[in-house]
C-alpha positions in Angstrom: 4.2 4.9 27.5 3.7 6.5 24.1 6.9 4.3 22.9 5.4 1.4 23.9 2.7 2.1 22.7 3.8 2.8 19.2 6.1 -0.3 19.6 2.4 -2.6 19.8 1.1 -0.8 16.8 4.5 -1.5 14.7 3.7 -5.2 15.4 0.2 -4.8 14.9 1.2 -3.9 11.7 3.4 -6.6 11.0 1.0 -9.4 12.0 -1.8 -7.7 10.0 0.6 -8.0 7.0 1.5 -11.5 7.6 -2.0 -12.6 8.3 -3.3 -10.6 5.2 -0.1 -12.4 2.8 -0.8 -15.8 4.4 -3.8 -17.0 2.2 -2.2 -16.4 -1.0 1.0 -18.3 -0.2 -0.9 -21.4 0.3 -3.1 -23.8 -1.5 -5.9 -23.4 0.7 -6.9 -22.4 4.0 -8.6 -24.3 7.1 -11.5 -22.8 8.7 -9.7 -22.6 11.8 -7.2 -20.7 10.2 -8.8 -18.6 8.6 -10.3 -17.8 11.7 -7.2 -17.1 13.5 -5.9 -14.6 10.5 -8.9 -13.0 11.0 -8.9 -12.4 14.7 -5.6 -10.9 13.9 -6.2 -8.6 11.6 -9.6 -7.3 13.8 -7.5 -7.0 16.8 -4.8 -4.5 14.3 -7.8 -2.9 13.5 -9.3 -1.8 17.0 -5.7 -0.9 17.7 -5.7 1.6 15.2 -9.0 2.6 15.4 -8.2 3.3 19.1 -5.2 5.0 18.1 -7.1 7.4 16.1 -10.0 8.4 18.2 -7.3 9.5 20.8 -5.3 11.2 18.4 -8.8 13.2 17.5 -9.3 13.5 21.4 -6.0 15.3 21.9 -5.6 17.3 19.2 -6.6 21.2 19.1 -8.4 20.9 16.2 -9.9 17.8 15.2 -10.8 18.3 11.7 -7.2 19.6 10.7 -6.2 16.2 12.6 -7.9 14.1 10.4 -6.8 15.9 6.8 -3.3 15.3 8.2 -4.0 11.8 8.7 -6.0 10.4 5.7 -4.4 6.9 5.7 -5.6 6.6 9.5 -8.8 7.5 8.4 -9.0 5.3 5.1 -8.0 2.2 7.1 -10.1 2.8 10.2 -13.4 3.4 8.4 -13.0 1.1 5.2 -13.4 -2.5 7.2 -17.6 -1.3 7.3 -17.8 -0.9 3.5 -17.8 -3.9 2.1 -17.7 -3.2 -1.4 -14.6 -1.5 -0.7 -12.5 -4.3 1.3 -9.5 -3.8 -1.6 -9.0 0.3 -0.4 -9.0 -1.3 2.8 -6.1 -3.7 2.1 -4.4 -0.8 0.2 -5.0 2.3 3.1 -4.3 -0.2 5.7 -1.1 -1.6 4.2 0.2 1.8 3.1 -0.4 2.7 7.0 1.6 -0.1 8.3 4.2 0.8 6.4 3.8 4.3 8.0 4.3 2.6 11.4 6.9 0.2 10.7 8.8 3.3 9.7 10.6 2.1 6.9 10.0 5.4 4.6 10.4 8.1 6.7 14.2 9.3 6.5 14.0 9.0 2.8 14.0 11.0 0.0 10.3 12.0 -1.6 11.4 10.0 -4.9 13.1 6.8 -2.7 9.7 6.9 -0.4 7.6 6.2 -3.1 9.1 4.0 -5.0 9.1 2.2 -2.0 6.0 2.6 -1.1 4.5 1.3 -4.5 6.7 -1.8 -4.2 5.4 -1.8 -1.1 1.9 -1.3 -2.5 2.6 -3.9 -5.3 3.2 -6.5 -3.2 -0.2 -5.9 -1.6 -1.9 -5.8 -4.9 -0.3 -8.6 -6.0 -1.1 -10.8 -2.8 -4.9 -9.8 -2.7 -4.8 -10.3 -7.0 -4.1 -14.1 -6.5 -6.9 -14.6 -3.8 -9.4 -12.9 -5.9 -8.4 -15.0 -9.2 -7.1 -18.5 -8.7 -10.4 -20.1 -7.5 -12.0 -17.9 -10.4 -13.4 -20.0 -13.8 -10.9 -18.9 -16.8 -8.4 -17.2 -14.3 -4.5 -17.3 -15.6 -3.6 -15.9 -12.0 -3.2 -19.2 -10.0 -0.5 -18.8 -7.1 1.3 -15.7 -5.9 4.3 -16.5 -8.6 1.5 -15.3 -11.1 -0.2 -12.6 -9.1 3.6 -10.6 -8.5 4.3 -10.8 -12.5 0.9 -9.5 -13.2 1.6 -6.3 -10.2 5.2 -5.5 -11.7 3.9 -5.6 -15.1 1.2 -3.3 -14.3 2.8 -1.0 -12.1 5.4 0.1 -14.6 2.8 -0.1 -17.5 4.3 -2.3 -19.4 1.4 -4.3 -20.0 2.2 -7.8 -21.0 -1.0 -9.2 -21.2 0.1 -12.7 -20.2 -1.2 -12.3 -16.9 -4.7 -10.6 -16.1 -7.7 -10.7 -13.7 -11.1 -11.9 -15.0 -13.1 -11.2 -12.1 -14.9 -7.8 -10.9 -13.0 -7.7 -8.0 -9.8 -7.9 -10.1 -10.5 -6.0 -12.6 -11.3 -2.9 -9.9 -7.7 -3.8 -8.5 -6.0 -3.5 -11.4 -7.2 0.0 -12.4 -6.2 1.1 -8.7 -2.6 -0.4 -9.4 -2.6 0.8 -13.1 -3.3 4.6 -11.4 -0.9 4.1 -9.0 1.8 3.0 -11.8 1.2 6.4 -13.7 1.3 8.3 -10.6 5.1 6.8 -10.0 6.0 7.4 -13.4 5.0 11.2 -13.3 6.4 11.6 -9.7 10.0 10.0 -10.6 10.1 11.7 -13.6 9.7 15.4 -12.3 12.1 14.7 -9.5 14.7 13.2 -12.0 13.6 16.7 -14.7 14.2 18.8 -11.2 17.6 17.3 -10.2 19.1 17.6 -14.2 18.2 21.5 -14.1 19.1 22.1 -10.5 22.9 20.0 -11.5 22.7 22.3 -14.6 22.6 25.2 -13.1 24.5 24.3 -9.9 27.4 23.8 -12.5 27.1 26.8 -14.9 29.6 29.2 -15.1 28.6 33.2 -16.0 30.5 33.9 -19.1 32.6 37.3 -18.2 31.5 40.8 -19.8 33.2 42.4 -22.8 
């Protein structure tokens, strides 16, 4: 039961993503559509939201459940603040990919690289529904939205490509945050491996 069930979720999480990505691949969107996407991504929600309440129900301890499960958390209570729909988009995508499974036998530097491609991607779909309806927006299809969310991520910082709208603008800082954190994080794993090679491969010079 607990397979299948974790089954559903994986392709809860799939159709959340597809219905979230949808929007920004097309020109526009029918009411009826948008409708459907957004059935879709409710019913993920209650899934998870279910998900949760049970894991809380069955554990020992229910507030060391929830530290241990901050994503669950983010992405189950985010949907009633409005002001912060993009943390919902991110928590939410980041726990998909949690169920989908695609991380977990990876090394801590592979998992979050991809986990902020991941997380790019995300950025870079809700970027171009935020900006290409916007007055003085360079952002107009998701083409323009993924060049802005690489650029950003690795901190580069082209300038070509930017968001001109609040929403945006809040977007980009997360992404610019998240791009420094994946710079420190490979970086002291790379620093880690050079010194444990080095000393792995040092030889003790014999006494007089």
């Amino acid at each position: 039961m607990k397979r299948v069930w974790n089954e559903t979720l994986t392709i809860l999480a799939v159709a959340f993503l597809i219905s979230f990505s949808y929007p920004a691949f097309v020109d526009s969107v029918s009411t009826s559509t948008q409708r459907v996407l957004d059935l879709v991504q409710w019913i993920s929600w209650v899934a998870f939201a279910i998900d949760l309440i049970y894991g809380v129900y069955k554990s020992e301890n229910w507030k060391s459940y929830l530290r241990k499960h901050p994503l669950d958390v983010l992405a189950v209570t985010l949907p009633f603040l409005r002001p912060l729909r993009v943390l919902r988009v991110i928590s939410f995508g980041a726990l998909a990919l949690e169920k989908v499974a695609l991380a977990r036998s990876m090394a801590v530097t592979t998992r979050v690289l991809v986990t902020t491609i991941f997380l790019t991607y995300i950025a870079a779909v809700q970027m171009t529904i935020f900006e290409r309806d916007a007055d003085g927006s360079n952002i107009k299809n998701f083409g323009d939205g993924i060049w802005w969310a690489f650029v950003s991520v690795t901190t580069v910082g082209y300038g070509d490509k930017y968001p001109v709208t609040t929403s945006g603008k809040f977007l980009a800082v997360a992404l610019l945050v998240l791009g420094i954190s994946l710079l420190a994080t490979i970086t002291a794993s790379v620093a880690t491996s050079f010194i444990q090679f080095t000393q792995g491969h040092t030889v003790e010079k014999p006494r007089d």
